[in-house]
C-alpha positions in Angstrom: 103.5 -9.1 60.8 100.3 -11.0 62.2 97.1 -10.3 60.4 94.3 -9.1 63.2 91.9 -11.9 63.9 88.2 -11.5 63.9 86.5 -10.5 66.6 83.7 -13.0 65.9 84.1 -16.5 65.1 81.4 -15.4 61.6 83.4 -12.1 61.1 85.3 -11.9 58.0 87.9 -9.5 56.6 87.7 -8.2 53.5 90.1 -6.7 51.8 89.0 -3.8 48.7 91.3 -2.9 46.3 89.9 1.7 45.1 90.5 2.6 42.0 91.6 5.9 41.8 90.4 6.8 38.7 86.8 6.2 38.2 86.6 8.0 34.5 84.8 6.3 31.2 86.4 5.6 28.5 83.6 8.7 27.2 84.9 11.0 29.9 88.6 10.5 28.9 88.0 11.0 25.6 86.1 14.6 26.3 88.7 15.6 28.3 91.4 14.2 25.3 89.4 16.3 23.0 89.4 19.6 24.9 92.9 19.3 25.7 93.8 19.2 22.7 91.1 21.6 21.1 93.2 24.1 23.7 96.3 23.1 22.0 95.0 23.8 18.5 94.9 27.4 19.5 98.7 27.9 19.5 98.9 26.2 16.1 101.3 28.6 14.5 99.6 31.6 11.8 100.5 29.9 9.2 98.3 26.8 9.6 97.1 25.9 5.8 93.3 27.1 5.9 92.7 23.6 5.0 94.1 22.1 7.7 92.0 25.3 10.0 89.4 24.0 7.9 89.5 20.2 8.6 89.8 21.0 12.3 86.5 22.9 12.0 84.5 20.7 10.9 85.4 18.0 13.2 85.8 20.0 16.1 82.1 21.4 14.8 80.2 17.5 14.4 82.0 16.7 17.8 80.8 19.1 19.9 77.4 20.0 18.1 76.6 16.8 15.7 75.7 16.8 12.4 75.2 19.7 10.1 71.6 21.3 11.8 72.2 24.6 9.5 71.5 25.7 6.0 74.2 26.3 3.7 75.2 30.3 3.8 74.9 32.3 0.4 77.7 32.3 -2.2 78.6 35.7 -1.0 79.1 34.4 2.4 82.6 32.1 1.2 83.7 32.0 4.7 81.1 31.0 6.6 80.3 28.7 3.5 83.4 27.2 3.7 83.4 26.4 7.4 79.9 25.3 6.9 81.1 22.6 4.2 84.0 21.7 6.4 81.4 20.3 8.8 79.2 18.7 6.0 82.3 16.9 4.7 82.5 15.0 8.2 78.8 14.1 8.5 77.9 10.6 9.2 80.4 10.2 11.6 79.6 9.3 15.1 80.9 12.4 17.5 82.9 10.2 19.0 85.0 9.3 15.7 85.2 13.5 14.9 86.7 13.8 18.3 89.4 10.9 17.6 89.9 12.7 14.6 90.3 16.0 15.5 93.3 15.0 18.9 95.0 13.0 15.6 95.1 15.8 13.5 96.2 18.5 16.0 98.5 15.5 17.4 99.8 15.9 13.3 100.1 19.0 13.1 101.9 20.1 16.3 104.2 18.0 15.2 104.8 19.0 11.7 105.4 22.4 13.8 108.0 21.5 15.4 109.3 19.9 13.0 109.9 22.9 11.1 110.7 25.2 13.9 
């Protein structure tokens, strides 16, 4: 097939090459994370409350930061408990809690099936 000449002896034809996905590396990893933050929701019921715990706390510092609460009252053991999960994680950048979190629901979908 012959290519079309230019019209104009100082036309030139350019060729562009579209990329079809025009996401960041930021915006694929938000929509990594809230995939899988949906799939953490058919973890199965018995899901050690550590591991519910874990996932808490980075699923918390990803989406909010770092810890921007006081610590509930010794009478308040689960909220005080959810609110250390998310202390244990500070210092982290929200990026490295959302790797963290699609690795551990990655983990623990598969020990699932693994025992299903």
């Amino acid at each position: 097939m012959k290519k079309p000449q230019p019209t104009h002896p100082n036309t030139v034809s350019v060729t562009f090459q579209v990329s079809h996905c025009n996401r960041t590396p930021t915006m694929a990893l938000k929509e990594d994370f809230e995939e899988h933050a949906e799939k953490a929701k058919t973890l199965p019921e018995n899901t050690s409350n550590e591991n519910k715990l874990i996932l808490y706390g980075l699923y918390k510092h990803a989406t909010v930061g770092n810890v921007n609460t006081s610590r509930p009252g010794m009478f308040n053991m689960k909220d005080r408990a959810k609110w250390d999960a998310w202390k244990a994680v500070e210092g982290k950048s929200q990026e490295e809690a959302m790797n963290d979190y699609i690795t551990k629901v990655k983990q623990l979908k598969e020990e699932a099936a693994g025992s299903a």
